[in-house]
N, C-alpha and C positions, 0 to 999 in steps of 0.2 A: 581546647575544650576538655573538661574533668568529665572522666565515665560517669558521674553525679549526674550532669548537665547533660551528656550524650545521653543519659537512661530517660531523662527529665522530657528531652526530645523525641526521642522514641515511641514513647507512651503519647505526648499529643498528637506525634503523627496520625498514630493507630487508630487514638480517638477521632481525629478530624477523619479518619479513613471509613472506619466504619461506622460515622456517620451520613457519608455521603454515599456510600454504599447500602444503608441498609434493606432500600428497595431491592439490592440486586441477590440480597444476602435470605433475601425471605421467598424471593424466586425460586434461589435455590432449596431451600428447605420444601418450600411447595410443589416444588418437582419429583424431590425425596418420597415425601410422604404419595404423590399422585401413582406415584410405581407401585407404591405398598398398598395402596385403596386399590390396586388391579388384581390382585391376590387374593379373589374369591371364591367362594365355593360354585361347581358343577356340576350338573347330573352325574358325568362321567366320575367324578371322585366316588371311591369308597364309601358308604354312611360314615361307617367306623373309623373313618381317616377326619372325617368331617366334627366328628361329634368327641373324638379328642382333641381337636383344635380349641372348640371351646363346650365341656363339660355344663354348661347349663343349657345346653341345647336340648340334652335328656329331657328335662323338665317339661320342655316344649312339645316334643313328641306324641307325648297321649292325648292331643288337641289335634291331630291331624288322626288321629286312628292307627300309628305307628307305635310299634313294640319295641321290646328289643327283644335281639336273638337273628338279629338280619344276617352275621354268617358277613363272607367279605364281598356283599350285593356292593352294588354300586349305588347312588341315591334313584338315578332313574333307572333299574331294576326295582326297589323299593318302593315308590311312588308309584310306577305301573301294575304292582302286587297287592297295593292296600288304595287303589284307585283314587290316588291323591294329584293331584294337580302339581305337576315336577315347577313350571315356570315362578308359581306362588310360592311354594315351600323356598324353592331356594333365596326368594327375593327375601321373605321371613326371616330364614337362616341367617343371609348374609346384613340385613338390619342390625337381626339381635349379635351378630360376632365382630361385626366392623363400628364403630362409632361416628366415621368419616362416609359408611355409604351412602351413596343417596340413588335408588333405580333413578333413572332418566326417563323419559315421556313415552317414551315409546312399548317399553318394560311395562309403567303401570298401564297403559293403554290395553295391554295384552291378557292382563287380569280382570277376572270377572266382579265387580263390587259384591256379588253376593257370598264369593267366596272369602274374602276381607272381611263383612259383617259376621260369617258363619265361625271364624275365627276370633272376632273380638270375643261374639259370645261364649266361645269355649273358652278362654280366657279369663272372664269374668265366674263363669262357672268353675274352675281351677282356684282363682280367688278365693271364693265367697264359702267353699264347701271344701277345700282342701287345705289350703296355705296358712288365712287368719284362724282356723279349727286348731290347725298342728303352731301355731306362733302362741294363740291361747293357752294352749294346754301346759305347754314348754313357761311363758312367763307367767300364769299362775302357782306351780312350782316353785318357782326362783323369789316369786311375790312373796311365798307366805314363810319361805325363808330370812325373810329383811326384816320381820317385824310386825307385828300388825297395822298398825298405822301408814306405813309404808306400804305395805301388801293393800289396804284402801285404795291409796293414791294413785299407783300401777295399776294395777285393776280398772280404776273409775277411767283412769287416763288412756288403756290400750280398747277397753267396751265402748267409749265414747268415738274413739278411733276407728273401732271396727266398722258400727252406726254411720257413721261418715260414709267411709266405703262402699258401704250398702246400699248408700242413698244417690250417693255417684251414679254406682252404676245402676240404678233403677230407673233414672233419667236418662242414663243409655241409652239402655235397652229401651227404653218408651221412644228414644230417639231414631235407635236402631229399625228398630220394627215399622216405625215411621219408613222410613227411607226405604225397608225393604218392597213395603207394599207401592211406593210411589216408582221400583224397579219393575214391578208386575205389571203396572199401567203405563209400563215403558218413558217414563222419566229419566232424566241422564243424574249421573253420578253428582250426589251434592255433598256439601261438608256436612258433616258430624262433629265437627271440633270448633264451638265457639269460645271466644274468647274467656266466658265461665267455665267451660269446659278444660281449659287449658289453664286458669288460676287453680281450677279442684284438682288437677291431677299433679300441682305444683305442689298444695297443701299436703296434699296426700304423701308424699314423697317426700315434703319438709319435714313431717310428723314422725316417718317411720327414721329421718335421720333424728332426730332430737331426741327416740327412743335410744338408741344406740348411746346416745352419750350418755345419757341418764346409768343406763347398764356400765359403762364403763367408767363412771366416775363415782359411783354414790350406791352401789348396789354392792354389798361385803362380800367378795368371791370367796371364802377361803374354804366355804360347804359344798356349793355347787359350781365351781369354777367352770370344770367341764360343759355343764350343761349351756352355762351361759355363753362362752366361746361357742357352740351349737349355736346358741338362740342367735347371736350379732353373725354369726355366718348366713341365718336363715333370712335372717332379717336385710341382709345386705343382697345377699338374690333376689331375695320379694324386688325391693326397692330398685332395681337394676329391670327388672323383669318390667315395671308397673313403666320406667323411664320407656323402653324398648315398643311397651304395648302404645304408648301415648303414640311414640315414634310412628307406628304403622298405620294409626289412624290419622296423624298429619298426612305421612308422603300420599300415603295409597287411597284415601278418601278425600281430600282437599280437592275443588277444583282449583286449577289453576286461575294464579291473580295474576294484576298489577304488579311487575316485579321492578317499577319506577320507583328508586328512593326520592323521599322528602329530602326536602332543603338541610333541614335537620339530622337528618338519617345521614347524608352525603357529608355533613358535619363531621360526624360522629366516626362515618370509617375511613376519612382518613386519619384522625387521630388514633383509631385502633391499629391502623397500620404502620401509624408511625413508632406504635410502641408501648400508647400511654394506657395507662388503668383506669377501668371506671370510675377510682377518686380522682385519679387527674385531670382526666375528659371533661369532667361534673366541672369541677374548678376553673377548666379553660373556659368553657362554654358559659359558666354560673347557673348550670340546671343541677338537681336533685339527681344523686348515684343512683338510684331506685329507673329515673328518667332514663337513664345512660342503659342502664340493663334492658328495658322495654325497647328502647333504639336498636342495642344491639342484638333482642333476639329477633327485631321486622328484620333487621338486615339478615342476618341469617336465616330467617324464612323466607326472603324474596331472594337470595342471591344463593341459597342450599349450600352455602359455605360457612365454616363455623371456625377454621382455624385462621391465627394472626395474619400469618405467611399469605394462607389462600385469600383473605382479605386484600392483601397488600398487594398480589398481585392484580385483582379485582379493579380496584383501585387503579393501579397504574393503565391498566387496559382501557378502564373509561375516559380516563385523559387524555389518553390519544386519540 
């Protein structure tokens, strides 16, 4: 046999290897990452050790009635000083810093829903009166540097967008204030997030990316370059921020469902597990990729799993 032909071999081995391996392959990665999701924040941690972890936690802070200047407090020092609720901050905390967290039932059980709506609304007030003000101010600037015509288009396109925002959260809050008064007449915890709710805060977050591009492709840096690296910096926290807030009104306001997949849905993950893309899945099945994405975000709402691996093992569990 010529090392040609022995290389030739080799490689199909491999191939037929880690194909028939790749359930055991995505264990492993899922195991990897379950050590790294254990790697959260504590009361006992430092603020200051916590909030260089991930720097946009600052932001978050003036919604809880926390400054800075905490000195090396520990969170729960800090919490019991500005009479914040230690078990909520951190759940908060650890949402906005982990992408993979998800509390367990027990954790949101332990939280009080008024203190979740009291937090959307300061949120929504950080929005509405701080963020799009200071994102205005910044791409009006950068607008009427491009041109007049251009500075129109920007302009018509980020005021219409605010408007938007606006109107989101007004049905919130109508929503909110609902629920809060049906918690005074001692009604148990109900969702906030319908499925409208859940398309708007998609747009919303579609819009502030398609700003981004717009700034980086079509917008002449060479006067205000500066400012505009500011603005897609500011703009990519908003948007991070807006993902994080949806995030907490799913976990920590949803009651629990049905976490039975459909015929369809049990379709769908094991081919995510096996590997394939939502074009390929569309293709296997003959549904529409758009279909494939709605599948795969129930299943990652009913199974609080979002990565391939953790699918895959998912997956294998139910088969036995």
């Amino acid at each position: 046999m010529s090392s040609q032909e022995f290389f030739c071999l080799m490689l199909q081995s491999y191939a037929f290897f880690a194909k028939c391996n790749h359930y055991l392959l995505n264990v492993v990665f899922f195991l990897y990452f379950c050590s790294m999701k254990r790697t959260i924040f504590t009361g006992h941690m430092k603020m200051a050790d916590m909030i260089a972890t991930n720097y946009d936690l600052i932001l978050m802070l003036p919604r809880f009635g926390i400054h800075l200047g905490f000195g090396d407090k520990s969170v729960k020092e800090v919490c019991r000083e500005r009479n914040v609720d230690e078990n909520f901050f951190l759940t908060v905390c650890n949402i906005y810093s982990f992408d993979d967290y998800r509390p367990d039932d027990e954790e949101v059980a332990r939280i009080e829903s008024g203190l979740v709506v009291e937090h959307l609304q300061a949120s929504h007030r950080y929005y509405i009166e701080e963020r799009l003000p200071h994102l205005q101010h910044h791409l009006d600037h950068i607008a009427d540097s491009a041109g007049e015509q251009s500075a129109v288009i920007l302009k018509k396109y980020f005021s219409d967008y605010c408007r938007e925002v606006r109107d989101h959260v007004r049905r919130e809050e109508k929503n909110l204030g609902q629920m809060l008064e049906e918690m005074r007449n001692g009604t148990t915890r109900k969702s906030v997030m319908s499925d409208h709710y859940q398309k708007s805060h998609d747009n919303i977050k579609d819009k502030l990316s398609d700003l981004t591009q717009i700034i980086y492709k079509y917008i002449p840096g060479e006067r205000l370059n500066e400012e505009m690296m500011e603005l897609v910096f500011d703009i990519l926290q908003l948007s991070r921020d807006l993902e994080k807030h949806a995030m907490i009104e799913e976990l920590l306001l949803q009651p629990t469902e049905d976490c039975q997949l459909s015929d369809r849905e049990q379709d769908v993950l094991e081919l995510v597990a096996q590997g394939l893309s939502s074009k390929e899945i569309a293709g296997r099945l003959n549904i529409a990729v758009n279909t494939v994405n709605t599948h795969r975000k129930s299943i990652t709402k009913k199974t609080g799993i979002k990565s391939v691996a953790g699918l895959a093992v998912y997956a294998m569990l139910k088969k036995n």
